[in-house]
C-alpha positions in Angstrom: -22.6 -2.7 22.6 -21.5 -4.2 25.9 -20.7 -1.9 29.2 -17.5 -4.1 29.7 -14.9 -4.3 27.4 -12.5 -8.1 28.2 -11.6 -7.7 24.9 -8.2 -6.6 23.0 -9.4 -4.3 20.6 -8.0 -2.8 17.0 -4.6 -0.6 16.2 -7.1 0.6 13.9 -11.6 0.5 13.8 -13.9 2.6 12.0 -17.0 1.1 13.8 -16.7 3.6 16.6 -16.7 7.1 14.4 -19.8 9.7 13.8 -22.5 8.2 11.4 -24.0 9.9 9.5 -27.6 11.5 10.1 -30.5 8.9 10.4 -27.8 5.4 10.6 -29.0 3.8 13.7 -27.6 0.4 15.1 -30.4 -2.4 14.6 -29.8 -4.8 17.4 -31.7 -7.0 16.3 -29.8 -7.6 12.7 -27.0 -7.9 14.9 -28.5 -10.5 17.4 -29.3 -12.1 14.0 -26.1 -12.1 12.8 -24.7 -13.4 15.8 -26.8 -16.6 16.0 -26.5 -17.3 12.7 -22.5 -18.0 13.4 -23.9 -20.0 16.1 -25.7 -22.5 13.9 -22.2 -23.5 12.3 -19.8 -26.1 13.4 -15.9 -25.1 13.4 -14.7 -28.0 10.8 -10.6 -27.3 11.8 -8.4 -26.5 14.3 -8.7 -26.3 17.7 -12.6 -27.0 18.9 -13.3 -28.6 15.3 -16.8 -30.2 15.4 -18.0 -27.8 17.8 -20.9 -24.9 17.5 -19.2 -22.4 16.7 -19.3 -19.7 19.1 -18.0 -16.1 18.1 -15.0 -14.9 20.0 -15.7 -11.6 21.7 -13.6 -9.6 19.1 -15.1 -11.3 16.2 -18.4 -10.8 17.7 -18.5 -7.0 18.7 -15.5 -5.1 16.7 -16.6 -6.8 13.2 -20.1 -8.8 13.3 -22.0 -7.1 15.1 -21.2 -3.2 13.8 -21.0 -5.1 10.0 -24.2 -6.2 10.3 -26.4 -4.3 12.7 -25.7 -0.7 11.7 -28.5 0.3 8.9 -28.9 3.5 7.5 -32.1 5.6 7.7 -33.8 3.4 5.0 -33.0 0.3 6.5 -30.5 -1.1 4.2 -26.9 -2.1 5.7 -24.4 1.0 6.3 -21.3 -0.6 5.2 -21.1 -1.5 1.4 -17.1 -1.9 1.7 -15.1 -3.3 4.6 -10.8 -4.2 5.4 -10.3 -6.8 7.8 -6.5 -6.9 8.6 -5.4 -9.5 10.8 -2.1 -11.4 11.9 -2.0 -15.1 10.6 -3.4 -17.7 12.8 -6.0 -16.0 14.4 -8.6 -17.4 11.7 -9.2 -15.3 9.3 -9.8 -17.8 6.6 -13.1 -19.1 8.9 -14.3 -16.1 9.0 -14.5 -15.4 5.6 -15.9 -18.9 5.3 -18.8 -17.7 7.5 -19.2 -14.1 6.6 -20.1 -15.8 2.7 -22.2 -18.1 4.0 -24.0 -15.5 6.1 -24.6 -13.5 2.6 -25.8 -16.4 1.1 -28.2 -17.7 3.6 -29.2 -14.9 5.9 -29.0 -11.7 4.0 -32.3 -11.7 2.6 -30.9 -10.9 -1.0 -32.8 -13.1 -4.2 -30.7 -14.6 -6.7 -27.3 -13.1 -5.4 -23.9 -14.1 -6.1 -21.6 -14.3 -3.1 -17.8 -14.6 -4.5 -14.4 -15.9 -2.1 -11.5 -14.8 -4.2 -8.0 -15.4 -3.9 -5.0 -15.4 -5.6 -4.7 -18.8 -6.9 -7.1 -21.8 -7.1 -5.4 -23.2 -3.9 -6.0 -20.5 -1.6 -9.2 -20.3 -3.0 -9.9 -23.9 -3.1 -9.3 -23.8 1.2 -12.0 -21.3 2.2 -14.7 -23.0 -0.4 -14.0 -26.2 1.3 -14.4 -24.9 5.1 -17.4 -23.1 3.9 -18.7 -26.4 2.5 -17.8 -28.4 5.3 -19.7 -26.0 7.5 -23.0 -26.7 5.2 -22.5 -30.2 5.7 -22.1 -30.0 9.4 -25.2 -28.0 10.0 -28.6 -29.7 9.8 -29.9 -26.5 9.4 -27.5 -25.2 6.5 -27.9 -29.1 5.1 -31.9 -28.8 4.6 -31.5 -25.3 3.1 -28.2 -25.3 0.9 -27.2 -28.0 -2.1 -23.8 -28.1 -2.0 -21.8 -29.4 -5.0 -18.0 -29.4 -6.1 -17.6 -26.0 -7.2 -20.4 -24.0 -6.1 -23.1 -23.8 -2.7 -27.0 -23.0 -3.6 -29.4 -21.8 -1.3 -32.3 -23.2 -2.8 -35.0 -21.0 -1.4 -33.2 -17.7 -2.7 -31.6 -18.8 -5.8 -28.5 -17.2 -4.4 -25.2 -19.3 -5.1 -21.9 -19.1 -3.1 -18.6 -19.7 -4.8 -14.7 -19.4 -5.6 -12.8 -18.0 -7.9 -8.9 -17.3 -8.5 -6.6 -14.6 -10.1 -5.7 -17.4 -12.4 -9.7 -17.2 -14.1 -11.1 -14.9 -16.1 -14.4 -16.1 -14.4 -14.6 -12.6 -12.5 -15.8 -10.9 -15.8 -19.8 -10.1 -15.8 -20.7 -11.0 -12.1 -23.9 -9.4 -10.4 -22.3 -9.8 -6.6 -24.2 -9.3 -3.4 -21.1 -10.0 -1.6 -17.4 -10.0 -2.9 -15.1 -11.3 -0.6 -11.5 -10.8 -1.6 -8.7 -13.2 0.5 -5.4 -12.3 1.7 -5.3 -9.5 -0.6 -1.8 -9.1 0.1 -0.9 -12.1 -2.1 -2.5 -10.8 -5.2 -0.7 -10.2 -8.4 -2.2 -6.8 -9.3 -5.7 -5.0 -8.3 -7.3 -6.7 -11.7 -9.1 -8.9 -9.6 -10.1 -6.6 -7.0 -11.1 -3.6 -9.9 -13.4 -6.1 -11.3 -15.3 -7.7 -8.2 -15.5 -3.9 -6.5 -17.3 -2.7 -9.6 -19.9 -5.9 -9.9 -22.1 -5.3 -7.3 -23.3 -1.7 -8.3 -27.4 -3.4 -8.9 -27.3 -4.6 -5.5 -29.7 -3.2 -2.7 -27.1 -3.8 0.0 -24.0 -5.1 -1.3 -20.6 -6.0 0.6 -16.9 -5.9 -0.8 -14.6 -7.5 2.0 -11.0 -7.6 1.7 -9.4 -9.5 4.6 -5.8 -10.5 4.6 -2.6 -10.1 6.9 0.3 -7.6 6.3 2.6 -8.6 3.1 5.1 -7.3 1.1 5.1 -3.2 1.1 4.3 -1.8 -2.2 2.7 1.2 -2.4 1.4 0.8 -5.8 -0.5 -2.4 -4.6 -4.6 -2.5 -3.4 -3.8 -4.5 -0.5 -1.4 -1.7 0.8 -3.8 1.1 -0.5 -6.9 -0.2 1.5 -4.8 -0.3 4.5 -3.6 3.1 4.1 -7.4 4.0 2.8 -8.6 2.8 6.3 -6.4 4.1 8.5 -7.5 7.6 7.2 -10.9 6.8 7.7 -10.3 5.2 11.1 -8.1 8.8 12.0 -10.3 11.1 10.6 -8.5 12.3 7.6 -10.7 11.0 4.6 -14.9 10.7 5.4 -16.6 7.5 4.2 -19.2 6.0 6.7 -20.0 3.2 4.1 -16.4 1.5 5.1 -15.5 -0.5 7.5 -12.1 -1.3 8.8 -10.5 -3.6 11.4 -6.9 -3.8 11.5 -4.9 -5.4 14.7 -0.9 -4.7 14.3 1.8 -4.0 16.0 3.4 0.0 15.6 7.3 -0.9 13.8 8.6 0.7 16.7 8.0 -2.2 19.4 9.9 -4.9 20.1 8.5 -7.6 18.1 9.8 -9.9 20.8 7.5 -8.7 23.6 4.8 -10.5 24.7 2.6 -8.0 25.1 2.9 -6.7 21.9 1.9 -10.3 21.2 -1.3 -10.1 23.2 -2.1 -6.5 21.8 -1.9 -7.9 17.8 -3.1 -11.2 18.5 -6.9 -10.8 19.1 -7.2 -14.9 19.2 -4.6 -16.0 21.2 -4.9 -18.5 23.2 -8.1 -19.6 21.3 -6.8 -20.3 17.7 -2.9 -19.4 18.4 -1.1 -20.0 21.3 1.4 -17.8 23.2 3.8 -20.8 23.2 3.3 -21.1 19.6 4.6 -17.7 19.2 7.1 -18.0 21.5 8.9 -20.9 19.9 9.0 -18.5 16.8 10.3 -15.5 18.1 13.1 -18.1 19.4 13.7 -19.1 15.5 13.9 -15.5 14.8 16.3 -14.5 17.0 19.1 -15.5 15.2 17.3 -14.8 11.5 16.9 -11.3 10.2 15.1 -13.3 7.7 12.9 -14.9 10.2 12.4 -11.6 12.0 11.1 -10.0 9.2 8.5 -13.0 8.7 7.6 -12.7 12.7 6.9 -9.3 12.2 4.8 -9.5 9.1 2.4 -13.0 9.5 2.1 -12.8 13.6 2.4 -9.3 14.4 0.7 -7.8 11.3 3.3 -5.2 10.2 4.0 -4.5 6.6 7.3 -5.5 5.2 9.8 -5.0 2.6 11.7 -8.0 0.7 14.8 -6.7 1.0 16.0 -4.1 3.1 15.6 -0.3 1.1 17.8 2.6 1.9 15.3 4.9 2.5 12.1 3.8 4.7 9.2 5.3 2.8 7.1 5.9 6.1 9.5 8.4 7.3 9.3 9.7 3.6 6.0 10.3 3.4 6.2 12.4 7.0 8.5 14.9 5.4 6.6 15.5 2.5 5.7 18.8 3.0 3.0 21.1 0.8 3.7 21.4 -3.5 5.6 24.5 -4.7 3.5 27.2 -5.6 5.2 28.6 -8.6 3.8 32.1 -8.8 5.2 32.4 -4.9 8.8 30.6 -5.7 9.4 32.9 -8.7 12.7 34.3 -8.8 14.2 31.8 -5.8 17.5 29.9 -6.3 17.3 26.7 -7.2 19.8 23.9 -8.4 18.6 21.0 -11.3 19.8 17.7 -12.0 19.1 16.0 -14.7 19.0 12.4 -15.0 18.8 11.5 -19.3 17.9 8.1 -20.3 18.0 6.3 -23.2 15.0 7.8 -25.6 12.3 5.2 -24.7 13.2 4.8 -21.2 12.1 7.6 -18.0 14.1 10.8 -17.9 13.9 12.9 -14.7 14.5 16.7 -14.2 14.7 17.6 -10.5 14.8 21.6 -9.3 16.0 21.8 -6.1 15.6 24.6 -3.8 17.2 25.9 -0.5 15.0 27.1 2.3 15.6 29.3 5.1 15.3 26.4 7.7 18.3 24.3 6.2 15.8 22.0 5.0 15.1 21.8 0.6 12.0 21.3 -0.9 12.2 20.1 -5.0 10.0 20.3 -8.5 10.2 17.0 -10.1 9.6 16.9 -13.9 9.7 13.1 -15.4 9.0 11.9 -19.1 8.0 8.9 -21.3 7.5 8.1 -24.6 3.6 8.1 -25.3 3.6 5.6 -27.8 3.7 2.4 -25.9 2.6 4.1 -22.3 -0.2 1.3 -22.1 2.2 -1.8 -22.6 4.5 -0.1 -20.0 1.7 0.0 -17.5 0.7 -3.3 -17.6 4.3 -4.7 -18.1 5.4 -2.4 -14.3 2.0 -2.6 -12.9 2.2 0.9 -12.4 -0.4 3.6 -13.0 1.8 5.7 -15.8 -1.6 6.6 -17.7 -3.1 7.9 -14.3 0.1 9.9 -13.6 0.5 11.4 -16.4 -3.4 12.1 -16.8 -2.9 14.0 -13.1 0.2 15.7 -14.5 3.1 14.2 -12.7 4.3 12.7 -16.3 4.8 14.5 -19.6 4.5 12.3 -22.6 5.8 13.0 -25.6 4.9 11.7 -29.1 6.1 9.2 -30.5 7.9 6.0 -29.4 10.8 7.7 -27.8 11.4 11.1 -26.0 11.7 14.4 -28.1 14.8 15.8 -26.0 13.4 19.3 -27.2 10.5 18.5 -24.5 13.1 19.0 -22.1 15.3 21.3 -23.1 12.3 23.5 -23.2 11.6 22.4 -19.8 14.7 23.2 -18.1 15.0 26.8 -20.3 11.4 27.8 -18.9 12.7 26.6 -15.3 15.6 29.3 -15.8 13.2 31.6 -17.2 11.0 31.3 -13.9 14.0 30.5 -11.2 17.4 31.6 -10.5 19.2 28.4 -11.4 23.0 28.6 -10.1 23.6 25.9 -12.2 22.5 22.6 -14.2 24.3 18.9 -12.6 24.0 16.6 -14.9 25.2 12.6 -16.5 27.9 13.1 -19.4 26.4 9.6 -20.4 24.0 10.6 -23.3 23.9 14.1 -22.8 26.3 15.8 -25.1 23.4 17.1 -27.5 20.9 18.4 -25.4 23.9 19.9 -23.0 25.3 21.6 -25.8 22.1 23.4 -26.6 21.7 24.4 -23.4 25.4 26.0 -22.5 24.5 28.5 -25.7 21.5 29.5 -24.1 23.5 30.6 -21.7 22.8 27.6 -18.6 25.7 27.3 -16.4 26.3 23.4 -16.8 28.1 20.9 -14.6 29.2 17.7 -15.1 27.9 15.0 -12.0 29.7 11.4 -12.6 27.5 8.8 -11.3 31.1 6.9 -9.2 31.7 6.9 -5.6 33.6 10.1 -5.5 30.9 12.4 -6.4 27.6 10.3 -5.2 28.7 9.5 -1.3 28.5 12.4 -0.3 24.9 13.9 -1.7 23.3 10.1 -0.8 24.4 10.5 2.8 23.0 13.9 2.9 19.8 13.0 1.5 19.8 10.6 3.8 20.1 13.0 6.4 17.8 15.5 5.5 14.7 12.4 4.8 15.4 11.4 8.8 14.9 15.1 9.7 12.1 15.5 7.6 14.3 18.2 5.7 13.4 17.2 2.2 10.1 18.1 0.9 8.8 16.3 -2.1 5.1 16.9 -1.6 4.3 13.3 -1.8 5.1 13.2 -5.8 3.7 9.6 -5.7 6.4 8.8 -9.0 9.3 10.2 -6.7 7.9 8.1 -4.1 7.4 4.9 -5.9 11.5 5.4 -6.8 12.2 5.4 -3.0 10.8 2.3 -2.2 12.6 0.6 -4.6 16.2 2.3 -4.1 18.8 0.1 -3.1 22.6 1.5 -2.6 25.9 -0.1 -2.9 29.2 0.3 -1.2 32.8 0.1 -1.8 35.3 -1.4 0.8 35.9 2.3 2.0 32.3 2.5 3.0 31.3 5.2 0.1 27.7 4.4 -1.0 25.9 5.2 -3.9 21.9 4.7 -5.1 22.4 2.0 -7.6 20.3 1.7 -11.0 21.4 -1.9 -11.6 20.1 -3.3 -8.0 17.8 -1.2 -7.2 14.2 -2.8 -7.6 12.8 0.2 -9.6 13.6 2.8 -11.3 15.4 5.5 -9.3 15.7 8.2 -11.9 14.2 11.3 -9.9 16.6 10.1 -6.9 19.6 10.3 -8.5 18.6 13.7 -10.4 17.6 14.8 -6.8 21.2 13.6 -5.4 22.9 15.7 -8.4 21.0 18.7 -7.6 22.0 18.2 -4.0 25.6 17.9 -4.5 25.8 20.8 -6.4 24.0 22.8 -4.0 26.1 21.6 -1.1 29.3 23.2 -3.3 28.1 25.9 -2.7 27.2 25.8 1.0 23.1 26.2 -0.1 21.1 24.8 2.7 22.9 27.0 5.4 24.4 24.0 7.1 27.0 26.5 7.6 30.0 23.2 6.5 31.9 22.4 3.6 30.9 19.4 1.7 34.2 17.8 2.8 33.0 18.4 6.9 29.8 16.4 5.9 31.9 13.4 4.2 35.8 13.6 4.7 37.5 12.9 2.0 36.3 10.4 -0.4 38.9 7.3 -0.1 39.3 6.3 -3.8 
């Protein structure tokens, strides 16, 4: 595109990967593309009434490879894209312009170009540039009629406007484009499900998410087309119909760096200024609060509300492959078992040693099947899917059938050498009973201080060494990100159920499990539990 590059360029870009056979880059779409920004007025900010020319990075890391490259028959090669951005560096413009390019420019009869957001405010501020813009341009002016709550392109037919979470206005669209605003605000993927699936009669259609780092959450869409587009933009998944831009900072470097400013900040000094930031790394200084917010609106780095005990990247690294069964026949293993009440998640964790030190565990959880549904939509989490894909067993009825996993842990015993079973006295009596006649060597885990500290840390331990291996069990993982511990003035810690911002049922089965393998010395650490922790100070 250009022999010099003056330009900071993405953390993350899928424009420069193989496309596939016959795609070829259409200069002159781009060109097009290009001037058609050109025609528009900036209508905020800094250079407000002027033509609005396209800063470098806008102009050749997303407009130009957007727009120009075409596949074999002509048609656009991106039908989805993920524009990731820090705040300030005018992201809500470009979405104004990007709409109005679809609704003007793109050649499509009758479409339906869609800004969404989360509420009617957010929406109400991108409509309103976009309409300002029309009204700026003589040549947008003569062309479009633009009204309170919608923009028509009178020669096309093709209408431009906005719509909010809060509507139910989404239902039966026909979009050419869909653009979907600081997805990271948004309640749930409703929205995003319903715009992503209205454009299938389109020739060349275009679903755009653009938004800056939130909250992490790794059951939400904003957070899943990030981490969708950094494994397209690495080479791990294959989809040349997406585009992706992100610009952020790694959560290693020092967020108070100027550089690191410069390198996540594609705009500054045209829409944000260094002093700007500046003045708010000074604020943040003194703020873990305010650091937190630096990190996430100016340097584009996903966040957590609150600080977790475990951080769920390093999580995921240790992951590690599934158990094969057939090849783990026979192996020593240790199982906790964390009962609930019957309608509520139960979690059966087998843990087992390897040679390395290191553990690697079989998660079993259940749920009533009655109800499942209400559940979902109540959590927003995907129990359906999960247990569809076999990382939930249901069982019938509206609360669990405890003979579901009795017959579960017997047929663990059947295929492993379990040393024994750690388990909650709380609720258990019946089912522990059972299992003591079938001959299951049974031990009783209390869920205080005394017994908990020690396991937690470990598990701690063996997560920052990549020691634990959980292949990724995306219920197991949605427990981490939400586990919170507490602490006693002796500085004991525990995982705790009644803070913790999810349910942590498979984490505390998992910390039984541990505890009673380190008992036993499993894990060839080669120490006592008591070398690990000292004596528990009660």
């Amino acid at each position: 595109m250009t022999a010099q590059i003056s330009w900071t360029r993405p953390t993350y870009t899928t424009a420069d990967l193989e496309k596939p056979e016959g795609a070829f880059y259409d200069e002159e779409a781009a060109e097009k593309a290009v001037k058609f920004f050109g025609i528009l007025k900036l209508v905020e900010g800094k250079g407000a009434g002027e033509k609005w020319n396209l800063a470098e990075w806008q102009e050749y890391e997303i407009i130009r490879p957007l727009f120009g490259w075409k596949r074999k028959d002509g048609t656009r090669l991106y039908r989805s894209a993920w524009i990731e951005i820090p705040r300030k560096n005018g992201k809500t413009t470009l979405s104004a312009g990007i709409a109005l390019y679809g609704l003007v420019a793109d050649g499509e009869v009758g479409g339906q170009i869609i800004l969404a957001a989360r509420d009617r405010l957010q929406a109400s501020l991108c409509f309103q540039i976009a309409r300002k813009m029309v009204d700026a341009s003589p040549a947008l002016s003569d062309r479009c009629r633009a009204v309170r709550s919608y923009i028509e392109h009178q020669k096309s037919g093709s209408i431009f406007r906005a719509i909010s979470g809060e509507s139910q206005s989404a239902h039966g669209l026909n979009c050419h484009f869909a653009i979907i605003d600081e997805v990271h605000a948004h309640k749930n993927r409703e929205l995003w499900d319903v715009l992503s699936t209205s454009v299938g009669s389109r020739r060349q259609p275009l679903v755009l998410g653009i938004t800056t780092a939130g909250v992490y959450d790794p059951n939400s869409i904003a957070h899943e087309q990030h981490d969708y587009t950094i494994k397209v933009a690495e080479g791990h998944h294959k989809d040349t119909a997406h585009f992706g831009v992100i610009y952020s900072a790694d959560r290693d470097e020092d967020w108070r760096d100027p550089k690191v400013w410069r390198k996540t900040n594609p705009s500054l000094g045209l829409t944000v200024t260094e002093e700007f930031l500046k003045e708010e790394a000074q604020k943040a200084i003194v703020s873990p609060a305010r650091q937190t917010m630096f990190r996430q609106l100016y340097l584009n780095v996903w966040t957590r509300e609150r600080a977790r005990w475990l951080d769920p990247y390093v999580w995921d690294e240790g992951g590690g492959e599934a158990i094969d069964i057939e090849a783990y026949k026979g192996r020593t293993c240790y199982l906790g078992l964390d009962l609930s009440s019957t309608t509520d998640l139960s979690a059966c964790v087998a843990l087992f040693p390897e040679e390395d030190g290191s553990f690697s565990v079989l998660p079993t959880f259940w749920l009533p099947e009655q109800g499942l549904e209400e559940k979902e939509r109540r959590e927003n989490l995907p129990w359906t899917r999960w247990a569809k894909e076999g990382y939930l067993t249901t069982t019938p009825g509206n609360v669990i059938d405890y003979d579901f996993i009795q017959k579960r842990i017997e047929d663990l015993a059947d295929m492993f050498n379990v040393v024994e079973l750690a388990y909650d006295p709380w609720n258990a009596t019946g089912l522990i009973t059972k299992l003591t006649e079938k001959g299951l060597k049974v031990a009783p885990t209390r869920q205080g201080f005394a017994t908990m500290t020690a396991p937690t840390k470990e598990l701690e331990r063996l997560v920052m060494i990549k020691g634990f291996h959980h292949a990724n069990n995306p219920i197991l993982r949605t427990m981490v990100d939400g586990a919170l511990t507490q602490s006693d003035p002796a500085g004991n810690i525990k995982v705790s159920k009644a803070t913790s911002v999810s349910r942590v049922d498979g984490i505390v089965a998992s910390i039984m499990a541990l505890n009673s393998a380190m008992l036993t010395g499993a894990g060839n650490t080669g120490r006592s539990v008591y070398e690990d922790r000292g004596m528990v100070v009660l």
